[in-house]
C-alpha positions as CSV (number, residue, x, y, z in Angstrom):
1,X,-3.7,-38.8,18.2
2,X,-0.6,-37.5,16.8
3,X,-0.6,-39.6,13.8
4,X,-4.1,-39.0,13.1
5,X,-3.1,-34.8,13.3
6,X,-0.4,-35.2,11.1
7,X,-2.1,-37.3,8.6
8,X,-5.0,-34.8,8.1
9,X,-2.2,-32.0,8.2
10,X,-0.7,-33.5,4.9
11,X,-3.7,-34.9,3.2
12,X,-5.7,-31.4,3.9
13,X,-2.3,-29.5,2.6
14,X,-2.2,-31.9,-0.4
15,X,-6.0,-31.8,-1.1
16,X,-5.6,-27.7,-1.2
17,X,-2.9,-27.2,-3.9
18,X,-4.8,-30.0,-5.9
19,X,-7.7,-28.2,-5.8
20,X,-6.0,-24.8,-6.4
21,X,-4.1,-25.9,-9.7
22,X,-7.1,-27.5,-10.8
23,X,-9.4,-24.5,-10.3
24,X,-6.7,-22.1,-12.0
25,X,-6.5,-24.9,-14.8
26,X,-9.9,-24.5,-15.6
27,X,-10.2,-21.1,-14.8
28,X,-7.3,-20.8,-17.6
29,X,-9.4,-22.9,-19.8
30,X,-12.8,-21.1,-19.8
31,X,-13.8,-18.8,-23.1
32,X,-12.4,-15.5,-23.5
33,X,-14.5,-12.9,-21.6
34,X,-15.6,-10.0,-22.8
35,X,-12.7,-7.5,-22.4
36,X,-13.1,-4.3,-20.4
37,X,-10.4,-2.6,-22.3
38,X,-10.7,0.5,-20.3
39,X,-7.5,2.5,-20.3
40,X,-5.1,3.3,-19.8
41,X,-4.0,-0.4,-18.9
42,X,-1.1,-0.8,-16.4
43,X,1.4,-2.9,-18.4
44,X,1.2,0.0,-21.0
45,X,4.6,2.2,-21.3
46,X,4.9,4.9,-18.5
47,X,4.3,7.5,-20.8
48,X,1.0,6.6,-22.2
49,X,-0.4,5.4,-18.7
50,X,-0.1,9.2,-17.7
51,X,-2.5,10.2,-20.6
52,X,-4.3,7.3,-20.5
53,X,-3.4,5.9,-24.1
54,X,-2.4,2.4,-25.2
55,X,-0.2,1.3,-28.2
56,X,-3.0,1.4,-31.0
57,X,-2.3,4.7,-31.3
58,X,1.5,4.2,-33.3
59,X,0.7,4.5,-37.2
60,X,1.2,0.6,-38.3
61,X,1.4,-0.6,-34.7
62,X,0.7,-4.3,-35.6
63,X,4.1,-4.2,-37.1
64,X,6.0,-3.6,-34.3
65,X,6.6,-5.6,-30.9
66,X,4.6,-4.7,-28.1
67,X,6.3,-3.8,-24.6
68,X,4.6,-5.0,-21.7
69,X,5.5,-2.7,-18.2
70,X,5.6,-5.4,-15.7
71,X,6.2,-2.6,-13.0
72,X,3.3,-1.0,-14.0
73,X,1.0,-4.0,-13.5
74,X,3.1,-4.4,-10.1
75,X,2.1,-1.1,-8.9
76,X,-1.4,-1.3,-9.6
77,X,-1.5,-5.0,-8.1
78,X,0.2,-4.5,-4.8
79,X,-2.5,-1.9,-3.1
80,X,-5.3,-3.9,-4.3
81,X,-3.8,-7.2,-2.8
82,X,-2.2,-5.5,0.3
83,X,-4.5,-3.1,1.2
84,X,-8.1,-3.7,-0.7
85,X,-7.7,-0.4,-2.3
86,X,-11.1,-0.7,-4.5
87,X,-13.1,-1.6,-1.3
88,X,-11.5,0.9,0.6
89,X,-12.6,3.2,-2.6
90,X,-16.0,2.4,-3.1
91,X,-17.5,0.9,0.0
92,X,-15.4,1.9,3.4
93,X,-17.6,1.0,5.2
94,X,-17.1,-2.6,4.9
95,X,-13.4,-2.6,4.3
96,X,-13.1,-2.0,7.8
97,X,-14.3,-5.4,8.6
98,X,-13.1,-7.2,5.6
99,X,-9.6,-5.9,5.5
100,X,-9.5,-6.7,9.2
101,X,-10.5,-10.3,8.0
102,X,-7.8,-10.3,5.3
103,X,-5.2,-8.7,7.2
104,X,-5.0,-11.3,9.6
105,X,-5.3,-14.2,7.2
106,X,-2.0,-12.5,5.7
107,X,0.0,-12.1,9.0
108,X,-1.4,-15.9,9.4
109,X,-0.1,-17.5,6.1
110,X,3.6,-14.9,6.8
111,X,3.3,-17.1,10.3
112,X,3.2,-20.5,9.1
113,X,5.6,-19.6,6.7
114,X,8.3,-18.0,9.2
115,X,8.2,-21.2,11.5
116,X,8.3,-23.6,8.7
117,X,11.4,-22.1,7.2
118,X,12.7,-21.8,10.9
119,X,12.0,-25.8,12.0
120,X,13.9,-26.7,8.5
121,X,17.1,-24.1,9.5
122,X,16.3,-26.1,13.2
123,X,16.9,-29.3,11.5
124,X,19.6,-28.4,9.0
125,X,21.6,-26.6,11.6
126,X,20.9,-27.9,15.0
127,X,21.6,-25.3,17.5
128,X,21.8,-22.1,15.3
129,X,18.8,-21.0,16.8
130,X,19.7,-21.3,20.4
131,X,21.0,-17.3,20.7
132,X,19.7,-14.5,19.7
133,X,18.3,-15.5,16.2
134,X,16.1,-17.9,17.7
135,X,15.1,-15.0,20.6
136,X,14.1,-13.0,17.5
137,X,12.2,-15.6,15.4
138,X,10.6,-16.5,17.9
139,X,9.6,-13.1,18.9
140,X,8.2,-12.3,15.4
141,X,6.1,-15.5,15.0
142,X,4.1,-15.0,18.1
143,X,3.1,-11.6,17.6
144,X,2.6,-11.9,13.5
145,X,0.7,-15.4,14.6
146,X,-1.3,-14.0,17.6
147,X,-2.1,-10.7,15.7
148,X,-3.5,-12.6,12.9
149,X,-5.7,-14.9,14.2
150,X,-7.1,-12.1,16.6
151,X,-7.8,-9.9,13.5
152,X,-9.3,-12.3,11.4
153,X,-11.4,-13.8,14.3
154,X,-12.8,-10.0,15.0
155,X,-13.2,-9.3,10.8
156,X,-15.0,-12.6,10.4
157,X,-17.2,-11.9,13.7
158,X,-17.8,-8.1,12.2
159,X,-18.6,-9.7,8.9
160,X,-21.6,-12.1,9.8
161,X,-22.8,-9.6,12.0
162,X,-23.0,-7.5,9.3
163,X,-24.1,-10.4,6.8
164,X,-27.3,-11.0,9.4
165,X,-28.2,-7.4,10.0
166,X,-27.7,-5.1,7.0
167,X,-30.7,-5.3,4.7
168,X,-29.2,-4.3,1.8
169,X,-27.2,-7.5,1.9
170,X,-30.1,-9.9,2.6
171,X,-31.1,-10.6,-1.1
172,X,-27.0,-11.6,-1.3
173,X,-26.2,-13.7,1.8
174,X,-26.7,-17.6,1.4
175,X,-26.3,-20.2,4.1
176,X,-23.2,-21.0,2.7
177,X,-21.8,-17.2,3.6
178,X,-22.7,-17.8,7.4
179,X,-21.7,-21.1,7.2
180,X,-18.1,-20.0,5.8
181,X,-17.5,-17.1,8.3
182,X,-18.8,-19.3,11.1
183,X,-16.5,-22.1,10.0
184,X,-12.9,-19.3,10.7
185,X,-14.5,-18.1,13.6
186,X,-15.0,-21.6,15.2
187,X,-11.5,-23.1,13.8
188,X,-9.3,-20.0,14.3
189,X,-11.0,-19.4,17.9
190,X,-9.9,-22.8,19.0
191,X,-6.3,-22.0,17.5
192,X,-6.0,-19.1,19.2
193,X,-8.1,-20.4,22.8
194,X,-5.8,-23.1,22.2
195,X,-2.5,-21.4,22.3
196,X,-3.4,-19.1,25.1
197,X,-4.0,-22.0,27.1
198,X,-1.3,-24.0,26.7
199,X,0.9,-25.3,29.4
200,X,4.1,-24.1,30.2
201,X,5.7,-27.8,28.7
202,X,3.6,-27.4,25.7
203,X,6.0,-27.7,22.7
204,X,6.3,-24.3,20.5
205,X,5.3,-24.0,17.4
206,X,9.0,-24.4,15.8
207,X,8.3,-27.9,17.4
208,X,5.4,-28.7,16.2
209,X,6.6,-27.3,12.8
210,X,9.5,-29.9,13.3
211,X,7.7,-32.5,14.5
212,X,5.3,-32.8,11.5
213,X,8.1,-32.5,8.9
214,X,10.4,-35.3,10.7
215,X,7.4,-37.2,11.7
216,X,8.0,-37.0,15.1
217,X,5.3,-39.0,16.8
218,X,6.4,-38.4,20.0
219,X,5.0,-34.5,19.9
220,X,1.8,-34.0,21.8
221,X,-0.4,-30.9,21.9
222,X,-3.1,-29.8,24.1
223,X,-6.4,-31.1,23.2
224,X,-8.3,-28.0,22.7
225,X,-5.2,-26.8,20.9
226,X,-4.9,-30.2,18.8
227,X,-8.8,-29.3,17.6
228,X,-8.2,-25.8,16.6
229,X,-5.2,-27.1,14.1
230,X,-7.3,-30.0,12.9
231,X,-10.3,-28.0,12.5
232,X,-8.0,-25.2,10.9
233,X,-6.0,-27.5,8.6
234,X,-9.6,-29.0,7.3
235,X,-10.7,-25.2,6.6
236,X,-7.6,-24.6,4.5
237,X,-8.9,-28.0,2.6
238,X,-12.2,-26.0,2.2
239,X,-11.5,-22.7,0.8
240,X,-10.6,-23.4,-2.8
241,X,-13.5,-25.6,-3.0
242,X,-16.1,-22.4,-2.2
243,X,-16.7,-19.5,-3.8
244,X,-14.2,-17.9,-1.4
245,X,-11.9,-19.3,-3.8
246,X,-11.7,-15.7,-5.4
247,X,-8.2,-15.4,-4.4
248,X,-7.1,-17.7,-7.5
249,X,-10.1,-16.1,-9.6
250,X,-8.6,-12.5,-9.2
251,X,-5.7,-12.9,-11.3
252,X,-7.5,-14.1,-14.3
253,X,-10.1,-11.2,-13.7
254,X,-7.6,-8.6,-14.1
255,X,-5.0,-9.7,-16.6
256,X,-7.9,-11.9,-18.7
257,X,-10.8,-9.4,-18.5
258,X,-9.8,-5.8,-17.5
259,X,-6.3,-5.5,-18.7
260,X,-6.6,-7.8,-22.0
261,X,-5.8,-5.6,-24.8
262,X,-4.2,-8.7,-27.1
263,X,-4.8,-7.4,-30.5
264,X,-7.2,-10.1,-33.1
265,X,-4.7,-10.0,-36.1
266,X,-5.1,-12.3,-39.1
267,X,-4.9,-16.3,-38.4
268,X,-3.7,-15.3,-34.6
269,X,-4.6,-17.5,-32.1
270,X,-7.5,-14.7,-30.9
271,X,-9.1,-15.2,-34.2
272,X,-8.6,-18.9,-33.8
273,X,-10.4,-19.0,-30.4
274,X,-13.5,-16.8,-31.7
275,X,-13.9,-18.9,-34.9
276,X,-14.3,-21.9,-32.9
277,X,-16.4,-20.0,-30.1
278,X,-19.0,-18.9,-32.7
279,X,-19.8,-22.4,-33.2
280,X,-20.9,-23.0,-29.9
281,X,-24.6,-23.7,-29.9
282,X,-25.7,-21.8,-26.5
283,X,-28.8,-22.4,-24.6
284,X,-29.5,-18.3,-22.9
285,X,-32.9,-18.1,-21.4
286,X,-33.9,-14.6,-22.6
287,X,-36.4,-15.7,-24.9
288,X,-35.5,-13.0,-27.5
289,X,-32.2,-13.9,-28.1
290,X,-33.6,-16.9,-29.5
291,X,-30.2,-19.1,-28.5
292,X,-32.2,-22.3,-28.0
293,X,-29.0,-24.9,-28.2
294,X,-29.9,-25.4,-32.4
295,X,-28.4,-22.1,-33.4
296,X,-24.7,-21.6,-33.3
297,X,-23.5,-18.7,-31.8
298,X,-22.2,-16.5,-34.8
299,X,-26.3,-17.6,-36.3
300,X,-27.6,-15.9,-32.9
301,X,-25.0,-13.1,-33.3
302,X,-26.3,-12.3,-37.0
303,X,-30.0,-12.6,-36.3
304,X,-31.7,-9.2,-34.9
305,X,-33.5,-10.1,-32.4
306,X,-37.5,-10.4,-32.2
307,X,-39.3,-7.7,-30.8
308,X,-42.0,-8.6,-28.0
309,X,-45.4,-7.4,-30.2
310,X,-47.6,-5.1,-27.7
């Protein structure tokens, strides 16, 4: 059973940073999308953020080097990543629930985290953790571990609920949404039924940690507690491969879409991408458009389109 657990650990582990770097790859790939530019954009200087300006307005600014304000994009990422500051904005309603959800998926990737870097100092440094370090490690694990899975348990209940009840979310809610939501309440409820259940000579979660990085076959966990980490480790697998995925998606829509303010200048590589886009023969089903895959796009682009006789 222990082999089995740690062999669907790893291959569910290895399966999900495949499929991440894959999905960014092609993410990375895709056409350029059409650009917000709404400003001011973060990664401007300080001072035209305030008035909401951007560097086309320097006399000749193609000739000079542009200054990207990492802090600026910082400050604008870290309370829509932390704290879902748009939800929380624009529909507060549901950011209860959801940041609830995403809250404790947080504290729960900050636990695994914590005890792996703990087992490796454990098996580096054999008793360094036996004093008060260890007292205190431990400490924080269990209550960033239990407070996670707790939260995200009660934002993914709070979510179908809403999901199955609110009507104006019934023309947007799939089997596969109350499939996903079901899926962390089952698998984190088992974790968390799992740990609270636990014998006294259960080994800790710094030995578990330890046992699956040495290979330790000689680790045993409680079954119900042994299902919620198999059943968690295959959900880990599963995220990048739904729609839920959004969390690698995110980056490109904000520094690809809304904050994209690269400047098309003679035989750039901008220029380059949009000549070759424009021979794209695309296949849209508004029948007006007349894009029926034998037209290049720059041919659809510089046709006006028909207009529907009455």
């Amino acid at each position: 059973m222990t082999v089995l657990m740690y062999g669907v650990l790893l291959v569910c582990v290895a399966l999900f940073v495949v499929v991440v770097v894959l999905r960014a790859i092609r993410f990375a790939r895709m056409p350029i999308h059409l650009r917000w530019e709404l400003y001011p954009i973060p990664h401007e200087e300080p001072h035209r953020v305030k008035h909401g300006g951007s560097y086309f307005e320097e006399a000749d600014w193609w000739t000079k080097p542009r200054r990207r304000n990492l802090l600026g994009e910082l400050r604008a990422m870290a309370p829509e990543i932390l704290f879902m500051r748009g939800l929380w904005e624009f529909n507060r309603a549901l950011w209860v629930r959801s940041y609830s959800f995403h809250f404790g998926l947080y504290l729960l990737i900050g636990t695994v985290t914590l005890v792996l870097l703990t087992a490796i100092l454990d098996i580096l440094h054999p008793g360094l953790l036996a004093g008060s370090l260890g007292r205190g490690l431990h400490w924080l694990y269990t209550v960033t571990g239990l407070s996670g899975l707790l939260l995200a348990v009660i934002g993914a209940g709070a979510l179908l609920i809403r999901r199955l009840t609110a009507e104006d979310l019934k023309g947007y809610t799939t089997p596969g949404d109350i499939f996903n939501l079901c899926a962390f309440i089952v698998a984190l409820g088992c974790l968390l039924a799992g740990y609270l259940l636990r014998g006294p000579e259960s080994v800790t979660a710094v030995g578990f940690a330890r046992g699956v990085l040495t290979f330790d076959t000689s680790v045993r966990l409680p079954g119900l507690l042994a299902v919620g980490v198999i059943l968690s480790a295959l959900l880990v697998a599963y995220i990048p491969c739904t729609h839920m995925a959004h969390f690698i998606g995110k980056y490109f829509t904000y520094h690809s879409v809304r904050w994209n303010d690269q400047p098309n200048t003679p035989g750039g590589r901008l220029e380059r991408k949009i000549a070759e886009y424009l021979t794209y023969r695309p296949t849209w089903a508004a029948p007006h458009v007349g894009a029926d895959g034998a037209k290049t796009w720059g041919e659809v682009a510089a046709t006006i389109p028909k207009r529907k006789s009455k």
